[in-house]
Backbone as numpy.savetxt, mean C-alpha at the origin, in Angstrom:
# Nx Ny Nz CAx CAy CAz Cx Cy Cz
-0.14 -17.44 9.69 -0.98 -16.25 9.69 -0.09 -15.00 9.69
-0.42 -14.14 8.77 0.29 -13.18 8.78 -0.59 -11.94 9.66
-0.11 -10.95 10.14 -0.70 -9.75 10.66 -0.22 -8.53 10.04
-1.03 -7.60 9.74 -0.43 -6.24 9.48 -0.77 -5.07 10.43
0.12 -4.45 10.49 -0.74 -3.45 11.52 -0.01 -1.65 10.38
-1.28 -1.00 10.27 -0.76 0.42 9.28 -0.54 1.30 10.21
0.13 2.14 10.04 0.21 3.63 11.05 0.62 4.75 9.77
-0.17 6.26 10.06 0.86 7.01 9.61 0.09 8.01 8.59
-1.47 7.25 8.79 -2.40 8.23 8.09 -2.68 9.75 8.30
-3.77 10.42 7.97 -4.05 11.71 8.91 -4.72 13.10 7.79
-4.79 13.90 7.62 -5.17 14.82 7.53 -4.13 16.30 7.04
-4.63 16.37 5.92 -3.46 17.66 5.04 -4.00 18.17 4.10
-3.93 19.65 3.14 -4.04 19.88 2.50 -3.53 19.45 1.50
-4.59 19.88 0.26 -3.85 19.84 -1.22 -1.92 19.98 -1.05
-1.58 19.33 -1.49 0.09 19.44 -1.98 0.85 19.41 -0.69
0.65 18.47 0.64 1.09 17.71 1.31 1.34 16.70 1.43
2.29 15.48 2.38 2.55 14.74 2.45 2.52 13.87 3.66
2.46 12.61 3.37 2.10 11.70 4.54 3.21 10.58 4.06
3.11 9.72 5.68 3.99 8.70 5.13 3.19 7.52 5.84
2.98 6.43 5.21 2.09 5.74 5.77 3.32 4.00 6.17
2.81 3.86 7.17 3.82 2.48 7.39 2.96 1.11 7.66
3.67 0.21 7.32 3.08 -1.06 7.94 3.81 -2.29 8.13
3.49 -2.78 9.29 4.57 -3.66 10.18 4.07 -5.13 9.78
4.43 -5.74 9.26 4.09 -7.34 9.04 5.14 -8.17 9.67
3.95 -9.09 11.12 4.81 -10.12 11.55 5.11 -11.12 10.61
5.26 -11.25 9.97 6.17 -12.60 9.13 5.22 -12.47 7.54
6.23 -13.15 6.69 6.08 -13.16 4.96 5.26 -14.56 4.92
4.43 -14.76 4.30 4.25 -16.19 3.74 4.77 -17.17 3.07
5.71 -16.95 2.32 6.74 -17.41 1.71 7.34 -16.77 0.93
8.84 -16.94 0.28 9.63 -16.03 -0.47 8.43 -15.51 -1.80
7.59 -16.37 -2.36 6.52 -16.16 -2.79 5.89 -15.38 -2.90
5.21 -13.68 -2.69 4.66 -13.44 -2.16 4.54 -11.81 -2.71
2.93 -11.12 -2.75 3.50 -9.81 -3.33 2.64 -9.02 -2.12
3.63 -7.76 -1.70 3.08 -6.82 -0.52 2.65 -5.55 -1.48
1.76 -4.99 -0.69 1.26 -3.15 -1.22 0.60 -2.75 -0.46
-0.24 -1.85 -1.14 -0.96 -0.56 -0.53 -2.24 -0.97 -1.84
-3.55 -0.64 -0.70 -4.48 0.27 -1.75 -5.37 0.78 -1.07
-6.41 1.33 -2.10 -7.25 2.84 -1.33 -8.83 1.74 -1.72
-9.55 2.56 -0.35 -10.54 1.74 -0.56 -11.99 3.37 -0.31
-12.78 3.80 -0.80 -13.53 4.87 -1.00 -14.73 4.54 -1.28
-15.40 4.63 0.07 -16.72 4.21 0.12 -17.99 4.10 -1.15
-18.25 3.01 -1.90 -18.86 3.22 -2.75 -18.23 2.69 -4.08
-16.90 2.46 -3.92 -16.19 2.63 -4.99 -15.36 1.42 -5.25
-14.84 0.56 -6.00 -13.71 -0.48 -5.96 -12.64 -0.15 -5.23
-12.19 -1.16 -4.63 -10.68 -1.11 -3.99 -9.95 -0.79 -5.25
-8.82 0.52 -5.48 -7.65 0.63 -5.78 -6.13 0.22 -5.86
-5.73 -0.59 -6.35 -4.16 -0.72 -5.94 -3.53 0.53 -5.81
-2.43 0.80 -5.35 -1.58 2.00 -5.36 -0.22 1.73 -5.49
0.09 0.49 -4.88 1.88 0.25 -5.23 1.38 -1.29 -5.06
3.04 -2.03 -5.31 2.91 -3.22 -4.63 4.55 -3.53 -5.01
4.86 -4.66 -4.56 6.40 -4.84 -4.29 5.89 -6.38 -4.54
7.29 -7.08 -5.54 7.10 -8.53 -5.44 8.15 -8.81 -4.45
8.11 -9.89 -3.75 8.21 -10.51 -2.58 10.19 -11.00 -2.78
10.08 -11.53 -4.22 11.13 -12.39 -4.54 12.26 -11.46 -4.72
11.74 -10.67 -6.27 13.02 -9.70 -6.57 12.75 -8.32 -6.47
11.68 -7.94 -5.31 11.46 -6.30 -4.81 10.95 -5.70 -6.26
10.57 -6.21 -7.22 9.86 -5.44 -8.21 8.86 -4.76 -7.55
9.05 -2.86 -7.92 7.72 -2.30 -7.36 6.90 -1.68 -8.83
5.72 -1.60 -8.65 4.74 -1.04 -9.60 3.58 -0.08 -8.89
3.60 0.98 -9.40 2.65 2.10 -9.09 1.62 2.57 -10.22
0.52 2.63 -9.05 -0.76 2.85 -10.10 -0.45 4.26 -11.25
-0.96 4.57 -12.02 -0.90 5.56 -13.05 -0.68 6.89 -12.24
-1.98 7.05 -11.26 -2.29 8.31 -10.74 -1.72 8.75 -9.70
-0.72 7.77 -9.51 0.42 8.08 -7.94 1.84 8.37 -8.77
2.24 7.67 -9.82 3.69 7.56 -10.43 4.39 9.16 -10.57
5.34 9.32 -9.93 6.24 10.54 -9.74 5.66 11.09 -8.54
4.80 10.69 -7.68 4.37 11.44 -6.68 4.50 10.20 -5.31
4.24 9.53 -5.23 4.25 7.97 -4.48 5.38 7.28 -4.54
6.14 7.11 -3.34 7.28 6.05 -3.34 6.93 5.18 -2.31
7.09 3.89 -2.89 6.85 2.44 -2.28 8.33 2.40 -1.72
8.54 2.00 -0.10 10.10 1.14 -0.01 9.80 -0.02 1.34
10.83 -0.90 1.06 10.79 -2.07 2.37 12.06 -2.10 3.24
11.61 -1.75 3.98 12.71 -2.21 5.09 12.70 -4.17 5.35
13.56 -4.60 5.37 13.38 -5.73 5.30 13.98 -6.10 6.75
14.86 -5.60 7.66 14.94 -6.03 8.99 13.84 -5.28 9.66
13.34 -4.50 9.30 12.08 -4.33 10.36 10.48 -5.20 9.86
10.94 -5.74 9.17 9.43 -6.21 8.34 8.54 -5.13 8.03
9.11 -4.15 7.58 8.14 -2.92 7.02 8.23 -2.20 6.17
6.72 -1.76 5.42 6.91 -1.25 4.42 6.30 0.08 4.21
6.98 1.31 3.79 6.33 2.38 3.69 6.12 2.76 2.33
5.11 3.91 2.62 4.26 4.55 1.79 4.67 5.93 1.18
5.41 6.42 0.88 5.71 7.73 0.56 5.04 8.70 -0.27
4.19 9.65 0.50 3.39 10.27 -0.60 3.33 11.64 -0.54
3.90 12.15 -1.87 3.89 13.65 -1.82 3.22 14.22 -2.39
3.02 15.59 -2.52 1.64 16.47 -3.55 0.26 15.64 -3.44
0.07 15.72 -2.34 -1.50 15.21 -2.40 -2.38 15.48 -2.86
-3.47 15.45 -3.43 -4.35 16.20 -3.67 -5.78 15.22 -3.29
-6.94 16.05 -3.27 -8.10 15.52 -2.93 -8.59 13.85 -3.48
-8.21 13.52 -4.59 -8.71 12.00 -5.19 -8.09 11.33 -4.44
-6.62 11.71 -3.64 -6.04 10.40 -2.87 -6.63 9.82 -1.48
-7.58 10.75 -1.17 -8.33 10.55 0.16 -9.53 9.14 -0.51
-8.90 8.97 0.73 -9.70 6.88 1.21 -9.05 5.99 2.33
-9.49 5.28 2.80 -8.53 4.54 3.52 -7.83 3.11 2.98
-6.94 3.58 3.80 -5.56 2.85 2.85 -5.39 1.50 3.65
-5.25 0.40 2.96 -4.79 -1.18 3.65 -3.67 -1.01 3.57
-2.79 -1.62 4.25 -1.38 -2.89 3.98 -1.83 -4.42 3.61
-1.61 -4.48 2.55 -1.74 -6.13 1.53 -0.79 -7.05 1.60
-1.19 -8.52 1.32 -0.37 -9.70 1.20 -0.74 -10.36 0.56
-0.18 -10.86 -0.49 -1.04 -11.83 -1.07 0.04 -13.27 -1.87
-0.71 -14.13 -1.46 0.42 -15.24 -1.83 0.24 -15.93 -2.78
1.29 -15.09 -4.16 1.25 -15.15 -5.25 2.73 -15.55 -5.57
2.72 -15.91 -6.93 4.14 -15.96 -7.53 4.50 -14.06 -8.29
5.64 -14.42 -7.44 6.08 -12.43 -7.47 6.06 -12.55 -8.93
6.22 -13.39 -9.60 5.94 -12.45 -11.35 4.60 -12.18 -11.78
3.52 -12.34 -10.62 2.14 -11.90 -10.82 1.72 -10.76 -10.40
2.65 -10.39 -9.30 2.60 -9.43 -8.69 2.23 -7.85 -9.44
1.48 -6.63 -8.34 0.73 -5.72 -9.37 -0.32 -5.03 -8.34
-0.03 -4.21 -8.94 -1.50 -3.46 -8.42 -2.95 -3.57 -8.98
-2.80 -4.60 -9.32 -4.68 -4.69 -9.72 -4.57 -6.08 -8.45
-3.26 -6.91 -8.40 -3.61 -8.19 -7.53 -3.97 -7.83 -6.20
-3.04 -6.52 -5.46 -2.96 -6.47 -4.49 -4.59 -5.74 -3.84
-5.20 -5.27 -4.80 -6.52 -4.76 -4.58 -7.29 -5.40 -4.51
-7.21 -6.70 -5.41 -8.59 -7.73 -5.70 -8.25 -8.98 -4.83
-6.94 -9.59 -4.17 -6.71 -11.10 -3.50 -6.36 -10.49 -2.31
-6.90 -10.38 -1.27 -7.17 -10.37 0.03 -6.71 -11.46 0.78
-5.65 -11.90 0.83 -5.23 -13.14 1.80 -5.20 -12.47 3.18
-4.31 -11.43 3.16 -3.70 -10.97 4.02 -4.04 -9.08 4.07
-4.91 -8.71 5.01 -4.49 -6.83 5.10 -5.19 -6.28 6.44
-4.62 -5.34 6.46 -4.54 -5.00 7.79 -5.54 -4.05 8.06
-5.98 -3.23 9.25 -7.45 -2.80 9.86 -6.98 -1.46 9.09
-6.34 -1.12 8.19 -6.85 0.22 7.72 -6.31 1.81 8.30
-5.95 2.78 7.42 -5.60 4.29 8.05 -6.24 5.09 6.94
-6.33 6.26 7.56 -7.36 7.05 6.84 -6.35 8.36 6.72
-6.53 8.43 5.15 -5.93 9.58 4.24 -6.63 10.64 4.17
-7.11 11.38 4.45 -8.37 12.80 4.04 -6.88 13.88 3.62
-7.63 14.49 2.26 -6.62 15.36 1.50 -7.72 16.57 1.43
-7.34 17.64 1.39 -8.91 18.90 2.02 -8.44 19.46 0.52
-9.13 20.28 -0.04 -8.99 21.36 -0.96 -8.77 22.27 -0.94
C-alpha cells in the first residue's frame, strides 16, 4: 500500500507561485508512473505532470509547459510541484498520483484517469 500525503497548496493572485509537495511512503515497484492533477468540480480530472518511475521521464500538460516544473527528490520520497505565473484556470484541487504502470506508458492523461494510488488532496485558488 502506498500512501501520499500533499502539502503546499493555498491562495495567490494572478502571476504567483506555489509549490506543492508530496511525500510517498514507498514506490510500488521500479515500475511505476508518479504526478500531479487538477480535479474542478464538475469537470474531468486533469493531468498536469507526471514522472516515469524507471528513467524519470517527465511530461507536462500543454497549459502548464514553461510555467510548471515537476522534480523528485528521491531520498526523501518526494515530489514537487513547481508553479509559476498562475493564473485563474489553474485553480482546483490538486492530487499526488501513483499508478502502476510500465514507465513507457507513463503521461498525463494516465496519471488522471488510473487511480491506484492518490492522496487526500490541496487546494490551489488563483484570484483575478
Amino acid at each position: 500500500q502506498v500512501h501520499l500525503m500533499e502539502s503546499g497548496g493555498g491562495s495567490v493572485p494572478t502571476g504567483g507561485s506555489l509549490t506543492l509537495s508530496c511525500v510517498a511512503s514507498d514506490y510500488p515497484s521500479s515500475q511505476y508512473c508518479m504526478g500531479w492533477f487538477r480535479q474542478v468540480p464538475g469537470k474531468e480530472p486533469k493531468g498536469v505532470a507526471s514522472i516515469a518511475g524507471g528513467d524519470g521521464n517527465i511530461t507536462y500538460a500543454d497549459s502548464v509547459k514553461g510555467r510548471f516544473t515537476l522534480s523528485k527528490d528521491n531520498r526523501r520520497n518526494t515530489l514537487y510541484l513547481q508553479m509559476n505565473n498562475l493564473n485563474p484556470e489553474d485553480t482546483g484541487m490538486y492530487y499526488c498520483a501513483v499508478v502502476r504502470i510500465h514507465t513507457t506508458h507513463c503521461g498525463t492523461s494516465v496519471i488522471a484517469s488510473i487511480l491506484d494510488y492518490r492522496g487526500q488532496g490541496t487546494q490551489v485558488t488563483v484570484s483575478s
